[in-house]
C-alpha positions, 0 to 999 in steps of 0.5 A: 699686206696692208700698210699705214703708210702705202695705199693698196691698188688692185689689179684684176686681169685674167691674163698673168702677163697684163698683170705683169705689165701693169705691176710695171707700170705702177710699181714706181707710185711706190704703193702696195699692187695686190693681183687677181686673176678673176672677178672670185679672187677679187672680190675675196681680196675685198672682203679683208682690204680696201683699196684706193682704186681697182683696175678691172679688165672687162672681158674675162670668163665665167665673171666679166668685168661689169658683173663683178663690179656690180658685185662690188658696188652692192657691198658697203665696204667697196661700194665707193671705192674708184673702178677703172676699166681695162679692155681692149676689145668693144669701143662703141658707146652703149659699151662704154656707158655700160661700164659707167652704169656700174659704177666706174669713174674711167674706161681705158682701152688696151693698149694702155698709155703708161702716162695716162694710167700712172697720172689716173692712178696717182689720183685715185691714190692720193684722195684715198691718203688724204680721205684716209688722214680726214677719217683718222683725224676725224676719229682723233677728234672725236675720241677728244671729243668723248675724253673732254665729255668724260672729264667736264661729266667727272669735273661737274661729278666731283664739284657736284658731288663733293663733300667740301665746298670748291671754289676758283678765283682768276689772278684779279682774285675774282671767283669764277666757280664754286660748286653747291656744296661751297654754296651751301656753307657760304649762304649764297647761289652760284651767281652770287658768289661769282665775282667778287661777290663772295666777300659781301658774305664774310662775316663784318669782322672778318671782310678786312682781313679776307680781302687782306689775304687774298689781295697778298695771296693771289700773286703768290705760289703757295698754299694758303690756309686760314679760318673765315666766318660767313654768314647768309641773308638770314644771319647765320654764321657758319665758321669755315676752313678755307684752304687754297693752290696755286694753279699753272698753265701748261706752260707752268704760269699761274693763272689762278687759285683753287680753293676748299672750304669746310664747314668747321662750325660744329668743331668751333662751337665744341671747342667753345663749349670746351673752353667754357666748361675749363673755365668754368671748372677752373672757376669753380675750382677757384671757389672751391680754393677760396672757400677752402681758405676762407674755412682755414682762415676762421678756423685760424681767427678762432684759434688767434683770438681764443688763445688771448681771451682764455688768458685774459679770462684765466686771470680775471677769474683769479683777480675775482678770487682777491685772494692774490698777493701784489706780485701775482697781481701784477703779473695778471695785470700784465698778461692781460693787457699783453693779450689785450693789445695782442688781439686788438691787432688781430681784430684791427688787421681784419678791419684794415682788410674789410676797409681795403675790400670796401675802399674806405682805408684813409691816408693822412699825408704829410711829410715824413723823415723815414729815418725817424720813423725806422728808429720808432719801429726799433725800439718796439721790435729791438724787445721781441729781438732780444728775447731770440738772441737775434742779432737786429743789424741797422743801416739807415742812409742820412741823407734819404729826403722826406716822403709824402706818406701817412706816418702811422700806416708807413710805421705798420707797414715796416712794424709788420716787415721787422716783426715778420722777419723776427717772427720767422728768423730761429734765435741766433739768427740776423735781421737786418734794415737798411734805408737808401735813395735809389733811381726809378726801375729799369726795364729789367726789373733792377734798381739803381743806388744812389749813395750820397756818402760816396760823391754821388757815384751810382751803383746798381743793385741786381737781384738775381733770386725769384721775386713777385713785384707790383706794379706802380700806378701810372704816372698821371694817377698820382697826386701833385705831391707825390709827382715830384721826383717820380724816378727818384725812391727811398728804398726799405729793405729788410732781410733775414736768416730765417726759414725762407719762402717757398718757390712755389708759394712766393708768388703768393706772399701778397695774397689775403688769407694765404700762408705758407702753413695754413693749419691751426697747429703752425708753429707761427702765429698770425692770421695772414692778412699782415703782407696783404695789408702792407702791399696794399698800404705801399700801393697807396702809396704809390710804391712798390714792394718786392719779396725775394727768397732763394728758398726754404731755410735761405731766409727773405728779403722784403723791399719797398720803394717809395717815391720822394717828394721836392718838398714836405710842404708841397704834400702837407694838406691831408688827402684822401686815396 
């Protein structure tokens, strides 16, 4: 049988006892001895085995040793295979190269030298090995060889044909590959790309931050996503999905990246034109909002200002008549000049608003005791009060300093406070004003009170329900007057027990045209316009205004903070905001 790790000799010998002695022979050499007893029987041997060397006997009936080794050298299996002769009869030389002339490499004359015979053989033997490990490593070789042929035809398949774009870049974040595909979204050829030339078509705004990332990157062994814009020689702009490996040896060590990137320019510009078109329907929504207040605030001015005027018509008709006593006289008079007054309001409120919309509202400032001013609110309120059973609780600090404000506006702003808080307060309830210095804003929103009554001692006032707060101007805006003392502010604030603010509309409260209850048949009257009006007025000021409510039937607070002036002098020349 024929073994991976044996060479098969054939031993061809007519005479069974030379086939013997020859098996003794060579059976130290240890490889596999196959006999046979004619030229026939070899050649059959042939036809399914090769062999190292064959040991052929010349002399030998029906098929000699020459005939059969002619036989042998004709087939392209054996034709190279090593023949030695065996004889022990004819010795002269045309004999001999008789034997040579068919293909024999040695002519050995019986009896055989057993040392001569083994060495000859071991020879044949071992150059059949080594040309046996030369085939089979050549054969090794060669399907490698096909497996590398096969993987660069795939590699160069996939790169080539592959819907994304591939790239590689060594660990000195160079590029040493992309494939068409990836030079197609970039807008460059494969030898522009190598290198380092891929970042000179990134897109300018993006090149800082490309070469940002990689410079972080390229010695990491993560994967790596993000979004780079390129553009070509053209000027076009492709957004791309770029998505990065690390890649190791086989010895696990990294030795680059590799890379895809998408094409995602379709998506972006579909999120684009989404967002365009959210905000152009949130815009129009807006406008729709807006027109829709618009509509409900004329139809509220023509309910506000027809109620005054159809008493003020009612009873001019009946002083015409003169067919009025002094009593019902009197009383017409009196409901005139109410409704009168009444509607001068609602008509100086809209003026006050298109000054602020135009920016041609006007402050005369001067110094101002607030404490005075309060009291002068009082005594126009304290009526309105009276007349609901609402009990009006004051609490005016002493020793709060002058401000640097505009009297009459500042008395508006805390008219409209007191009123609206009247307004909306059901009788039997409280209303309460309370003026106090307080330190500047913390970080977290909250004031500190400063309590001059008590010593100086500090306290702090935290509020804790949902509250809407504007901002001051920055520091460098205000005028010299009102920059003396900017962490020092006299506090305003009017609480009440009545109806509350609504969660959801207490963002809003500042807003022109907005109301809680926008409808013509309210229960309370006004335009709206009144809030708006006085956080625009505290602004002007420099101030700030916070309204607070911890729901519906929990009643409000309003506070405004304005800051202090050193002295009344140094605000007294009138200014224009």
């Amino acid at each position: 049988m024929e073994s991976d790790s044996k060479a098969n000799i054939l031993l061809v010998d007519d005479h069974p006892e030379n086939l013997l002695v020859l098996e003794a022979l060579l059976e130290k050499l240890g490889q596999n001895l196959v006999k046979a007893n004619s030229g026939e029987e070899a050649l059959r041997c042939l036809l399914n085995q090769d062999f190292a060397v064959i040991l052929l006997d010349v002399q030998m009936p029906e098929m000699d040793g020459f005939e059969t080794a002619a036989l042998i050298r004709q087939r392209e299996r054996s034709r190279n295979t090593p023949i030695i002769f065996l004889t022990a009869f004819s010795t002269n030389d045309a004999f001999v190269f008789k034997g040579y002339g068919v293909g024999a490499v040695d002519y050995l004359l019986k009896p055989i030298d057993p040392v001569i015979l083994t060495s000859k053989v071991s020879v044949f033997v071992d150059l059949y090995q080594r040309t046996a490990e030369v085939k089979r490593q050549a054969a090794q070789l060669a399907a490698i060889n096909s497996e590398l042929r096969q993987s660069e035809e795939r590699f160069r398949s996939l790169g080539a044909c592959s819907p994304v774009g591939i790239f590689l870049l060594n660990m000195a974040g160079q590029c040493t590959y992309t494939n068409p595909r990836c030079q197609v979204i970039c807008g460059f050829t494969l030898t522009e790309s190598l290198g380092e030339g891929w970042i000179q078509f990134l897109h300018p705004d993006d090149r800082d931050r490309a070469i940002s990332d990689w410079k972080g990157v390229i010695f990491d062994q993560q994967e790596f996503s993000t979004e780079y814009r390129f553009q070509n020689a053209d000027g076009e702009v492709r957004w791309t999905y770029v998505r990065s490996a690390p890649m190791f040896s086989n010895d696990h060590e990294l030795i680059g990246h590799v890379g895809t990137i998408e094409d995602i320019t379709a998506r972006k510009e579909a999120e684009a034109m989404r967002e365009r078109l959210i905000r152009e329907q949130a815009a129009r929504q807006q406008a729709e909002t807006i027109n829709q207040m618009k509509d409900e605030f004329l139809a509220i001015v023509s309910h506000e200002l027809r109620t005054p005027l159809n008493a003020i018509l009612g009873w001019s008709k009946v002083l015409l008549t003169n067919r009025v006593d002094e009593t019902t006289k009197a009383r017409a008079l009196e409901t005139i000049e109410r409704n009168a007054r009444s509607q001068a309001k609602l008509i100086e409120d809209i003026l006050d608003v298109s000054r602020i919309i135009r920016g041609k509202l006007r402050l005369s400032l001067q110094a101002i005791d607030l404490t005075e001013l309060i009291e002068g609110v009082l005594e126009t309120t304290r009526p309105l009060a009276s007349s609901k059973e609402i009990q009006l609780q004051v609490d005016l600090s002493p020793n709060v300093p002058t401000i640097c404000g505009d009297p009459e506006r500042l008395q508006q702003v805390i008219w409209n406070l007191l009123s609206n808080a009247i307004k909306f307060t059901p009788s039997g309830g409280n209303v309460e004003i309370c003026l106090r210095q307080v330190t500047s804003a913390s970080s977290d929103g909250t004031w500190g009170t400063e309590d001059h009554t008590r010593e100086g001692i500090t306290e702090r006032d935290d509020h804790a329900a949902p509250m809407l707060m504007l901002q001051t101007l920055p520091t460098d805006k205000l005028p010299i007057a009102l920059m003396a003392h900017p962490s020092e502010y006299a506090q305003i604030q009017v609480r009440d027990t009545g109806v509350g603010i609504p969660a959801d509309f207490l963002p809003h409260v500042f807003e022109h045209f907005r109301q809680a209850d926008s409808t013509t048949t309210r229960s309370h009257g006004g335009l709206g316009l009144g809030l708006a009006i006085v956080r625009h007025l505290v602004e002007l000021h420099h101030g700030m205004i916070v309204a607070e409510s911890e729901g519906e039937g929990k009643g409000a607070t309003f506070t405004v903070n304005l800051p202090l002036t050193k002295s009344a002098i140094e605000a007294s020349m009138p200014s224009r905001v």
